[in-house]
DRENFI-75526 format. One record per residue: residue in one letter; x, y, z of N, C-alpha, C, O in turn. Coordinates in steps of 0.2 Angstrom, whole numbers, plus 5000, padded with zeros to 4 digits. Layout:
N
aXYZXYZXYZXYZ...
This chain:
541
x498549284970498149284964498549264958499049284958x498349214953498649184946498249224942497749264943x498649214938498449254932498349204927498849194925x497849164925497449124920498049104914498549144914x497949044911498449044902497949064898498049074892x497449084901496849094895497049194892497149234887x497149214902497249264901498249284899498349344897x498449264899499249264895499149234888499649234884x498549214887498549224879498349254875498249254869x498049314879497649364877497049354875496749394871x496549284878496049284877495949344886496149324891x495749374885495549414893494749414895494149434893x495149364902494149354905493849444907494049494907x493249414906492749504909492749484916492749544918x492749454921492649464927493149444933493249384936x493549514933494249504937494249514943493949564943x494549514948494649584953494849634951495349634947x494549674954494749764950495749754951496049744946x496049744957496649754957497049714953497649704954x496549664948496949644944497149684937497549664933x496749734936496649764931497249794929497449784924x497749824933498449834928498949784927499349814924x499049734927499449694926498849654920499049624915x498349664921497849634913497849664908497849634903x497949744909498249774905498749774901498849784895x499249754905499949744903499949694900500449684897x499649654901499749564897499149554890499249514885x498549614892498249574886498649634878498749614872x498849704881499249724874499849714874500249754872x500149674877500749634874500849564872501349534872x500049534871499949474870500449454865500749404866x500849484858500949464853501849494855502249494851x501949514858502849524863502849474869502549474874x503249424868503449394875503849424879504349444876x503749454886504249454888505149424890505149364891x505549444890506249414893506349424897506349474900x506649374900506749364907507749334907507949294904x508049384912508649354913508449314921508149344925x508649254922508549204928509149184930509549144927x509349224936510149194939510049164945510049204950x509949114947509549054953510549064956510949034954x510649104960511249084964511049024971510549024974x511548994972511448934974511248834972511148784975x511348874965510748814960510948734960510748694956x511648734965511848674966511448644972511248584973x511448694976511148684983510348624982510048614977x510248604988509548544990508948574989508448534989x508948654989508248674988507948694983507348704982x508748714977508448704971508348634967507948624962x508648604969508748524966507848504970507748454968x507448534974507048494975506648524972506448474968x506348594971505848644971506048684966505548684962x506548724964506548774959506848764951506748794946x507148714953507548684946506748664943506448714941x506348624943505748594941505148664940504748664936x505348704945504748754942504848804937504448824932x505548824937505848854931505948814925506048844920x505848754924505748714920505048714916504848714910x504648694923503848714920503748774915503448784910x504048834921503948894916504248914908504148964904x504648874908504948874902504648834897504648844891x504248784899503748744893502948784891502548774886x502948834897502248854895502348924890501848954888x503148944890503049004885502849064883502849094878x502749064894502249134893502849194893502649254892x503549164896504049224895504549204890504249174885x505149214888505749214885506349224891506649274893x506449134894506549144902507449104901507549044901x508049154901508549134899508749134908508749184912x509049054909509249054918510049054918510249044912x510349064922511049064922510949024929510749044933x511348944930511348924936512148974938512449004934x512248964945512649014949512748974955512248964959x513448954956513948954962514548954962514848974957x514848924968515548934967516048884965516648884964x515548834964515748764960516248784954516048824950x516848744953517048734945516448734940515848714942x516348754934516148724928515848664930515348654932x516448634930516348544929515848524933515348514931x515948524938515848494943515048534944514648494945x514948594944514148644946513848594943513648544945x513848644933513648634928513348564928512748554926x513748504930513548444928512848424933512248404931x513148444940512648424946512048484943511648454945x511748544939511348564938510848524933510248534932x511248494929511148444924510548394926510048374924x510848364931510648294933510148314938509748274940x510148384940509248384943508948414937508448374936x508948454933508448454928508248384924507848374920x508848324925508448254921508248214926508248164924x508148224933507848214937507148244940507048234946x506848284936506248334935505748284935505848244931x505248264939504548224937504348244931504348314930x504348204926503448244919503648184915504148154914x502848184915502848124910502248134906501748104905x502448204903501748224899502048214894502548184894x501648244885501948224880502448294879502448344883x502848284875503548304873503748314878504348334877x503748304884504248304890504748304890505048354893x505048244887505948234886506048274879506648294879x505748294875506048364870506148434875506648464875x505548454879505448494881506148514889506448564891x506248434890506848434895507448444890507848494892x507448414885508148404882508248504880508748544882x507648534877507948604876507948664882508148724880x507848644887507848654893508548654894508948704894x508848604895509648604898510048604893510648614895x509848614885510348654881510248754881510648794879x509848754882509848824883510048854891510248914890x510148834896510548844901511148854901511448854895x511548884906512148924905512548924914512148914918x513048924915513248904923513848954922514248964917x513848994928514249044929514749024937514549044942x515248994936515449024944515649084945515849134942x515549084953515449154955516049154960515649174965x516549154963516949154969517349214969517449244975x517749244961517849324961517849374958517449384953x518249424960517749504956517749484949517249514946x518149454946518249434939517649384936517349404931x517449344939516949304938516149324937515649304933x516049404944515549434942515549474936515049464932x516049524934516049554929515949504922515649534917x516149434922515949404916515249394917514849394912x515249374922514249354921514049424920513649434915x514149474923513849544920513749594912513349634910x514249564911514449574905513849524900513549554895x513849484901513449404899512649454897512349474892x512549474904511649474905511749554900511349574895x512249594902511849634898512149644889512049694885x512349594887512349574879511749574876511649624872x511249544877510749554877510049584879509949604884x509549574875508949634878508649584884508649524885x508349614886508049594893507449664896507549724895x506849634899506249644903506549664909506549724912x506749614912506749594918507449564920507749524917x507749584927508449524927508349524932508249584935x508349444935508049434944508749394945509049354941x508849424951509349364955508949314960508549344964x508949264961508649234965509149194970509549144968x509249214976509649174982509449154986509049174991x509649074984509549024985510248974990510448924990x510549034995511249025000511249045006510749085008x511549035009511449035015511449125019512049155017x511049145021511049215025511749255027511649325027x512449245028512849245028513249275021513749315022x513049265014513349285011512749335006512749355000x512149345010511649405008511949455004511849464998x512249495010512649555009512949565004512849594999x513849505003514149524999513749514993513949564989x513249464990513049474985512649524983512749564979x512249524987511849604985512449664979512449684974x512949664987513649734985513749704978513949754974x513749634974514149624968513449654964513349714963x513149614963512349664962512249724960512049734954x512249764965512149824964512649864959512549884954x513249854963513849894959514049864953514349894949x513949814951514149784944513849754942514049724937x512949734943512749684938511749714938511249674938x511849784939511149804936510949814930511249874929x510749794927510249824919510649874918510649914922x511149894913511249964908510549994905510450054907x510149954902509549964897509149994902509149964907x508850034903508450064907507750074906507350114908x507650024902506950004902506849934905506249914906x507349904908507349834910507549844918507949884920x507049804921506949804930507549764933507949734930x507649774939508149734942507549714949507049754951x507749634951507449614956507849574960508149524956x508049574968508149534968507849494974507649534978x507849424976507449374979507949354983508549334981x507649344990507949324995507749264998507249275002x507849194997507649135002507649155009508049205010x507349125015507249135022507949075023507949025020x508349085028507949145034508249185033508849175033x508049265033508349335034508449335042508049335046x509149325043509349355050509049285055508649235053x509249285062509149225067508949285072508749245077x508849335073508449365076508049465073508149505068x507849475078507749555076508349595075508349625069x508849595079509349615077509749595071509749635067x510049545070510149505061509949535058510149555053x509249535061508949555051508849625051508749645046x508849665057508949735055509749755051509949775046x510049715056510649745052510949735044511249775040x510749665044510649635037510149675033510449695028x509549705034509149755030509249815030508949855027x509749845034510249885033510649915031510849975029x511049855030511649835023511349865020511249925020x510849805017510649785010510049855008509749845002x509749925012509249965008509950015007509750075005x510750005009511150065005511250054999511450104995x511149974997511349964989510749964984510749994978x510349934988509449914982508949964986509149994991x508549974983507850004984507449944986507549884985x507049964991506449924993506049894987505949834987x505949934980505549884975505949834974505749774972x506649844973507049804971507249734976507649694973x507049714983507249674985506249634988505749664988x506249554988505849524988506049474993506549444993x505549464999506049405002505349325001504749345001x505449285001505149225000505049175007505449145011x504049165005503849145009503749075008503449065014x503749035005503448975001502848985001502448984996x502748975007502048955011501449005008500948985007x501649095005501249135004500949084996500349094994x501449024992501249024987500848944986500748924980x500548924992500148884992499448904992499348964993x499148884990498348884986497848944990497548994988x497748914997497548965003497648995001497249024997x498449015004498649075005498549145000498449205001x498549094990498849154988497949194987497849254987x497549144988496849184988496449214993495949254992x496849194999496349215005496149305005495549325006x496549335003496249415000495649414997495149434998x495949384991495149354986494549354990494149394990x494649294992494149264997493749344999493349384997x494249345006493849425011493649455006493049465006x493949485001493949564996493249524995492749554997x493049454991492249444989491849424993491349404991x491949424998491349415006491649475010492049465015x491349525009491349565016491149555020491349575025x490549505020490249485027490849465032491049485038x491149415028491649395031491949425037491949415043x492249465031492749545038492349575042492649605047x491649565042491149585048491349545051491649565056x491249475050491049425054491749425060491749425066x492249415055492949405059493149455067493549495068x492849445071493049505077492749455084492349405083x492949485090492849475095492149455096492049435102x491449485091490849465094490549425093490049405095x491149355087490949285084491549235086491449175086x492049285086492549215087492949205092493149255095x492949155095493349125103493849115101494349115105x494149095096494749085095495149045087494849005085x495649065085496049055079496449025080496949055082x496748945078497048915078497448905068497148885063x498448925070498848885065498948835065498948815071x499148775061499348695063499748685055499748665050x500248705059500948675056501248605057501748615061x500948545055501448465060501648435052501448445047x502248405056502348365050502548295053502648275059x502448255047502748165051503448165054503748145059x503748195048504548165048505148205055505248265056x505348155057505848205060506548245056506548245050x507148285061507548285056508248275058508748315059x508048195057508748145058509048185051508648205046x509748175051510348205045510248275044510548305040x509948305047509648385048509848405054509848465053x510048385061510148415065510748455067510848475073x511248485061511548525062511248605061511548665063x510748595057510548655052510048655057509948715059x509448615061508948615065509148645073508948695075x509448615075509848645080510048715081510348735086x509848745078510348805076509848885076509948945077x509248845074508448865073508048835077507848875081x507848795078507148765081506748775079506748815074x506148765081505348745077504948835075504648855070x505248855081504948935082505148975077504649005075x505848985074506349015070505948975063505749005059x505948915064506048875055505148895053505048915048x504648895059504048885056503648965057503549005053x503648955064503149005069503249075066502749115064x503849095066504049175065503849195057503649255056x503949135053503849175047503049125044502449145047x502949075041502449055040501749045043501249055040x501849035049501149035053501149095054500549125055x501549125055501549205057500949255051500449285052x501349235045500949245038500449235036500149275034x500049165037499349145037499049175042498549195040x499249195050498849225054498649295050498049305050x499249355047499149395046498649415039498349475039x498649375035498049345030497549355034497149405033x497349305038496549315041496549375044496049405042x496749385048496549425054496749505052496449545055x497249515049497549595048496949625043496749595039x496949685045496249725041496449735034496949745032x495749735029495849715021496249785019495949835020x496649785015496749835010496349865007495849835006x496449955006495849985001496049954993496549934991x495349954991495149904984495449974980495150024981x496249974975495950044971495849994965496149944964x495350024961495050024953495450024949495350004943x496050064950496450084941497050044943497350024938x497350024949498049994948498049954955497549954959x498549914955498649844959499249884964499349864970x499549944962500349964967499849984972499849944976x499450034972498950074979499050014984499450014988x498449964981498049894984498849864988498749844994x499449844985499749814988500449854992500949824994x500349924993500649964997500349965001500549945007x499649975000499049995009499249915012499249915018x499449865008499149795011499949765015499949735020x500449795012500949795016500949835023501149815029x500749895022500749935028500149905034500149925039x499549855031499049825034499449775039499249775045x499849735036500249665039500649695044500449675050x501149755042501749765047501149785053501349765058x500649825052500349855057499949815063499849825069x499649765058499449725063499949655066499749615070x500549665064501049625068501249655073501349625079x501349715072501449755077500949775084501049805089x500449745082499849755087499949665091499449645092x500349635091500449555093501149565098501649605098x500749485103501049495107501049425113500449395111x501149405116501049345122500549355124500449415125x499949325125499249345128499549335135499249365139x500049275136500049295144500849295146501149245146x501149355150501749395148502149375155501949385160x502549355153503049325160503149375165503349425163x503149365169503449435174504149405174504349455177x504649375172505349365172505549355169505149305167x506249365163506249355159506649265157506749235152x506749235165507149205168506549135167506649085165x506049155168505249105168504849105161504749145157x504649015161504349055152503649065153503349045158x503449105148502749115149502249055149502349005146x501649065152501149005152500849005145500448955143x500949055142500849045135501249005130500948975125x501848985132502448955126502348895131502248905137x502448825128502548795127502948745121502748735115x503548715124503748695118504148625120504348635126x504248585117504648495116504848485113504648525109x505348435112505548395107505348325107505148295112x505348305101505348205101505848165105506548175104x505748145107506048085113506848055109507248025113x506948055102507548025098507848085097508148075092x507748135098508048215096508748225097509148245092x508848215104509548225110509948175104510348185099x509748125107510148065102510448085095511048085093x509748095091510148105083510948165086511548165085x510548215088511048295088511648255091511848305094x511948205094512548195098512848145093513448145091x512348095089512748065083512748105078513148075074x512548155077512748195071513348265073513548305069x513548275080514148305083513948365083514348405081x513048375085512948435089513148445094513648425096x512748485099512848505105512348475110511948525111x512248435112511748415117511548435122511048405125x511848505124511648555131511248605132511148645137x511148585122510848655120510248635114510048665108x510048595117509248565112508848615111508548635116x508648635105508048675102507548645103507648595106x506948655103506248635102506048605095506048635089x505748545095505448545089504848525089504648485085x504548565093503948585092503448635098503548625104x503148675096503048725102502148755102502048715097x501848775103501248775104501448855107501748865113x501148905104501148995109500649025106500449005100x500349085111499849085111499649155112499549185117x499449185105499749275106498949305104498449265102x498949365106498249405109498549485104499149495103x498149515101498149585098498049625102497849615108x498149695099497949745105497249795098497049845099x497049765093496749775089495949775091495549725091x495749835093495049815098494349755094493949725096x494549755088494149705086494249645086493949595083x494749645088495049565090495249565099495749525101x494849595102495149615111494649545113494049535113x495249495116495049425120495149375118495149325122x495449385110495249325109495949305105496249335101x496049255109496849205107497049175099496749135096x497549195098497849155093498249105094498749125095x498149045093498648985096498848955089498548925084x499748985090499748955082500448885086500848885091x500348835081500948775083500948745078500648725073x501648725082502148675075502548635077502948645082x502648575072503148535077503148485070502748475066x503848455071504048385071504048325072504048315078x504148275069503748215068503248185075503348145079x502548245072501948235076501448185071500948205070x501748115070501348095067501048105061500948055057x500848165059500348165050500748245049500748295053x500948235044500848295041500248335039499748295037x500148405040499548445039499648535041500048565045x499348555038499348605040498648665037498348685031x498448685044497648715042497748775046498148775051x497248835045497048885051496348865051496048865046x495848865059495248855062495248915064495748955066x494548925063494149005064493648955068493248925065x493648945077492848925080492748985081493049035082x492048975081491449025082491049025088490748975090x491049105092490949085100490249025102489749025099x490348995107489848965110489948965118490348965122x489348955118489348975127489348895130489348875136x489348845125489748785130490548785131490948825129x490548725136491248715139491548685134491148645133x492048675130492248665126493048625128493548645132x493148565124493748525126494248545124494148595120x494948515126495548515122495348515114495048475110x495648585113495748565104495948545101496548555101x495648505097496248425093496848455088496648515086x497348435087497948445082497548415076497748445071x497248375076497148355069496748405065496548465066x496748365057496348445053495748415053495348435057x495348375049494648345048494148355054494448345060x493748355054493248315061493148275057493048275051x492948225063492448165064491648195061491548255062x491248155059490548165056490248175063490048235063x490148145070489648155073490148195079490048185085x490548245077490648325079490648375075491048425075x490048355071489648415066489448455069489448515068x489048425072488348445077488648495084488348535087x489148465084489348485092489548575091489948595087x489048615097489448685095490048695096490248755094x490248665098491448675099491448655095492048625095x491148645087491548605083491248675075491448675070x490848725078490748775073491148805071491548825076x491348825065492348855064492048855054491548835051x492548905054492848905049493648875046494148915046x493548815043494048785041494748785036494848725036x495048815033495448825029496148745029496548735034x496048705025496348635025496948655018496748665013x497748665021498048695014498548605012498848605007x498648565016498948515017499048485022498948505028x499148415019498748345024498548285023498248275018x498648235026498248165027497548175026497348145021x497248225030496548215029496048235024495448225024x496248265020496148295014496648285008497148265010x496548295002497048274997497048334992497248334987x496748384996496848444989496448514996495948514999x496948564995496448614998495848604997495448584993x495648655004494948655005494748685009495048675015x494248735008493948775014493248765015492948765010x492948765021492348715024492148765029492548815030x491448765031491048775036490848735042490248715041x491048725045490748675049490048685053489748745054x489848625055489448635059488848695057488748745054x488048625062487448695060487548775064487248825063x487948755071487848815075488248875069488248935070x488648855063488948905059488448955055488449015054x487848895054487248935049487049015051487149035056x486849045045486849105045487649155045487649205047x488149125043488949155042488949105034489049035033x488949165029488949155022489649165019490049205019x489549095017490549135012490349085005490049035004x490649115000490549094992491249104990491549164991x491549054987492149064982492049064976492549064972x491449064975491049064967491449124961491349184962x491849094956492249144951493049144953493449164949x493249104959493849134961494149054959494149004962x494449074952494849014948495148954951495548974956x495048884950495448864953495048804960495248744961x494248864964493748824969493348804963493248834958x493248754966492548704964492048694970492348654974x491348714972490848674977490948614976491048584971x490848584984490848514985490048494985489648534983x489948444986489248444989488948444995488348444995x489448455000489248465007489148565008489548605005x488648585011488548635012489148695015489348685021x489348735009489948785011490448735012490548715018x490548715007491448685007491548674999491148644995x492148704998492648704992493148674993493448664998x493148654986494148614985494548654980494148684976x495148644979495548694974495748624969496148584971x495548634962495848564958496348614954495948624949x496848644953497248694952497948674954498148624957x498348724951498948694953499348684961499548744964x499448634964499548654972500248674972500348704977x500848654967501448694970501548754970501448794966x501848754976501748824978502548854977502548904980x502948844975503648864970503448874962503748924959x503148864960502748854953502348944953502348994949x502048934958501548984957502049064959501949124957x502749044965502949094968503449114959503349174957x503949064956504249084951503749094947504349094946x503249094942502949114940502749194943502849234938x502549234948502449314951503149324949503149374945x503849294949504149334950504549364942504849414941x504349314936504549324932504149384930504449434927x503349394932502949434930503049494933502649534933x503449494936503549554940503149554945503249614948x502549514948502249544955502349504961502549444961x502349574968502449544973501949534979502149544984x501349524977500749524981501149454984501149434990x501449424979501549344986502149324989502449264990x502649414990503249404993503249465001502849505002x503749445004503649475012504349525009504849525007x503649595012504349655011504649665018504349645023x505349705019505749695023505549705031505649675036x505049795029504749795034504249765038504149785044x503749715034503449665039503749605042503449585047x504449575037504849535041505049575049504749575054x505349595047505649655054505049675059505149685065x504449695057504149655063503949595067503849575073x503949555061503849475064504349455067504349425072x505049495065505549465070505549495077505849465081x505149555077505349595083504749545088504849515093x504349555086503749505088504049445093504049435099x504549385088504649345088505249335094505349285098x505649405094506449385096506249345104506449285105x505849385110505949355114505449295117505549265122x505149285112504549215112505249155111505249095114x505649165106506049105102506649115109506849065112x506749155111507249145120506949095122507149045121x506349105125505949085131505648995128505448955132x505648975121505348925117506148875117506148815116x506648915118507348885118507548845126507948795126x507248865132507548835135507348785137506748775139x507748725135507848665136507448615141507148565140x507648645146507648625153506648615154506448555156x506248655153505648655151505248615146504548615146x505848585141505348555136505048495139505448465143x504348465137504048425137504548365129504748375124x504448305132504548245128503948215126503448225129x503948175119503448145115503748115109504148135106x503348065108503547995102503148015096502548025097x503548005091502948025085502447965086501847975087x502547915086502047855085501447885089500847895086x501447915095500947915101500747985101500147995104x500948025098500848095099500348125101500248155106x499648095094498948115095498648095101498148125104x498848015104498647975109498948015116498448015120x499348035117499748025123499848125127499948145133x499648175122499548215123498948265123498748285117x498748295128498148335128498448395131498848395136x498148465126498148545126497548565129497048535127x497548615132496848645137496948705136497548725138x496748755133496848825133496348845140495848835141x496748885143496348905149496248975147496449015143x495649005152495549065149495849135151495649195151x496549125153497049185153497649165150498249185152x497449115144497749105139498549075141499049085138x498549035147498948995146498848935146498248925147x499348875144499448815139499448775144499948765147x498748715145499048665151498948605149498448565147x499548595148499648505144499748455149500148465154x499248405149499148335151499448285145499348275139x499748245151500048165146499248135149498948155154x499148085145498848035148499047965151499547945149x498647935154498647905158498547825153498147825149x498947775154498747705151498247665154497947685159x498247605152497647575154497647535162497347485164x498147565164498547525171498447595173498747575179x498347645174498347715176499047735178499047775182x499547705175500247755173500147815170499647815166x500547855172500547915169501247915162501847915163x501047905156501247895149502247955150502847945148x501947995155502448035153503148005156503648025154x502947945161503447915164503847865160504447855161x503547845155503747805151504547845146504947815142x504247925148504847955141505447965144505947985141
């Protein structure tokens, strides 16, 4: 959920959702107090603030709705940080008016702290608290491995004195490489912080979809009626991307498609649709977003293989998983391990024990350079025809409108096929299943019957540092719904690991050369196809 500039200026809309109502509270009598924000981005040399965060903490500092002082942080010299933090903030896209004013006082009001020892935290500690401050966030932006020790400098030397000011701190993915990692890791880290106090980030929660789909449900209860085993045959995730990850396969190898996608993002978007709505409370947003955590972890916990291997030695007819045919190659020129290929791409296929969802398959999948970037969740809606392979792509074709395997509820969050989110109804056999995004800032109706677009801001780093300055975490993953995703995931990501199993495929051919058959005891039977000589395509890989 965003909170309006209209409403951060203390113009205050009359028609909100009720759980917006304490943080409107809080914003429209302090219109005339900006808050302060201390911003310590640890890692701010690294490639994921130089792509994504450095540029959104920029934006937030043009719009003025805080008093937003960042401190970049690593273990770089001076020289040498400070400079490279420099050169991605004058490498920021804008080319709006004052831009280059609004740039130029942007990188003099920055400050770079290195951090390598105990002496170096106490100066930055001493720093943040010279002055007054709201809020003071850490945001880690480093590798999983140095979680812990920082948190420990954190806690014990560098919380707020001032005890009207918050401390938070934000954790980039991936927490931990399995169930166990990240328990122990979340172990450490609840002897020093409080659960309010730690935040873990999902990006994907801060895409357009995702941040409203509660919206959404909470303003169509039909909906949540509708959503259950007496209308729906099946829920498809679709995470693909074009690009492969040539110059990446030290850090991909290590992960695979399952770990980097499935466990946390697609995992997340399923848990949006399908996990049961939070109670609405009227006076405050903490209720609505305690119940709605306990909603997530519990329905993660109700997930599972729809079809479960009798060995742990065999993979299930559920997982299916490949790599791209130039995979092996890149990881042997980049001085991986060749005997030990990840997947990068997998296709599994999990079942609820949630009786209103008893039958019906979730097939979520993700993969590397499959051709198009995209990424959507389909809601089909049951029908008693026989129904084909379900396409990876996101759009339909105009004359599989009409088709009853093509009735679905569409959610399009990025992609080729689309250029701006979008959620649609397909097809006539859909009529009679009502949904309206009418008030929910941001949708616009199209002209086709039940389909919206979001003409709003699409980055989804923009929208996540924007929550965090303001203090909310409706769009961050708390520790204990990670910790079921991983426990979910630990032994699917074994069984998606074994090499030996994987199917081969060429980006160029992908859509052309492979077909997916969901069978109805929910495992995965993939056909290459055949060429115009009636070779079988797979001979060729």
């Amino acid at each position: 959920l965003r909170v309006s500039s209209e409403i951060l200026a203390g113009r205050c809309a009359c028609m909100i959702p009720s759980y917006l109502a304490f943080f409107l509270s809080i914003l429209c009598t302090s219109a005339t107090s900006t808050p302060s924000v201390n911003f310590v981005l640890l890692g701010a040399t690294g490639d994921l603030a130089k792509r994504y965060i450095w540029g959104s903490l920029f934006r937030i500092q043009r719009s003025h709705d805080v008093n937003l002082n960042v401190v970049a942080a690593a273990r770089e010299p001076v020289s040498s940080g400070f400079s490279k933090c420099k050169i991605a903030v004058d490498n920021i896209p804008c080319d709006e008016e004052m831009c280059e004013v609004d740039r130029e006082a942007f990188r003099q009001s920055l400050s770079y702290a290195k951090l390598k020892s105990a002496e170096d935290w106490r100066e930055l500690c001493e720093k943040l608290d010279s002055g007054s401050e709201n809020l003071r966030v850490f945001y880690l932006a480093v590798p999983p491995k140095a979680f812990s020790f920082i948190a420990s400098h954190i806690a014990t030397e560098c919380r707020p004195k001032d005890p009207t000011s918050r401390l938070q701190v934000v954790f980039e993915k991936p927490f931990g490489s399995n169930f166990q990692s990240a328990q122990t890791l979340a172990v450490q880290i609840s002897k020093i912080l409080s659960k309010e106090e730690v935040a873990h980030v999902d990006h994907y929660l801060g895409k357009a979809i995702n941040r409203d789909l509660l919206e959404i449900r909470t303003q169509n209860p039909q909906m949540n009626a509708f959503l259950s085993k007496q209308n729906i045959r099946r829920v498809d995730v679709v995470i693909r991307e074009a690009i492969d990850v040539k110059g990446r396969t030290s850090f991909y190898n290590s992960v695979g498609v399952v770990r980097d996608v499935l466990q946390n993002h697609a995992t997340e978007m399923l848990t949006l649709l399908a996990a049961d709505l939070p109670q609405d409370d009227k006076e405050s947003i903490k209720p609505f977003e305690n119940d709605w955590n306990e909603k997530k972890k519990t329905f993660m916990e109700s997930l599972s293989l729809k079809h479960e291997s009798k060995s742990s030695n065999v993979q299930s007819r559920s997982v299916l998983a490949g790599r791209y045919k130039e995979y092996e190659t890149q990881v042997k020129q980049e001085g991986g391990d060749d005997n030990k290929l990840k997947p990068t791409f997998a296709a599994i296929v999990l079942k609820s024990n949630f009786e209103r969802w008893h039958g019906v398959p979730f097939v979520l999948i993700s993969g590397k350079a499959t051709r198009h970037r995209e990424a959507f969740m389909r809601v089909y809606l049951n029908t008693e025809k026989e129904c084909p392979p379900f396409p990876l792509r996101g759009d339909l074709d105009a004359q599989e409108y009409d088709d009853p395997c093509s009735a679905q509820i569409y959610f399009h969050l990025q992609g080729v096929s689309r250029q701006t989110p979008t959620v649609k109804v397909y097809g006539r056999h859909a009529r009679g299943f009502n949904l309206s995004l009418n008030g929910i800032p941001g949708w616009i109706a199209q002209d086709s019957e039940m389909s919206w677009k979001f003409i709003g801001n699409v980055r989804a780093y923009d929208e996540l540092m924007s929550a965090i300055v303001r203090g909310e975490r409706r769009f961050f993953v708390t520790t204990s719904s990670l910790l079921a995703s991983w426990k979910l995931w630990d032994n699917i990501v074994l069984q998606a690991d074994k090499s030996e199993d994987h199917f081969i495929y060429t980006s160029e051919d992908f859509d052309r050369i492979v077909d997916m058959k969901l069978e109805s005891d929910g495992s995965i039977d993939l056909t290459y196809r055949r060429d115009s000589g009636g070779r079988n395509i797979k001979d060729d890989l």
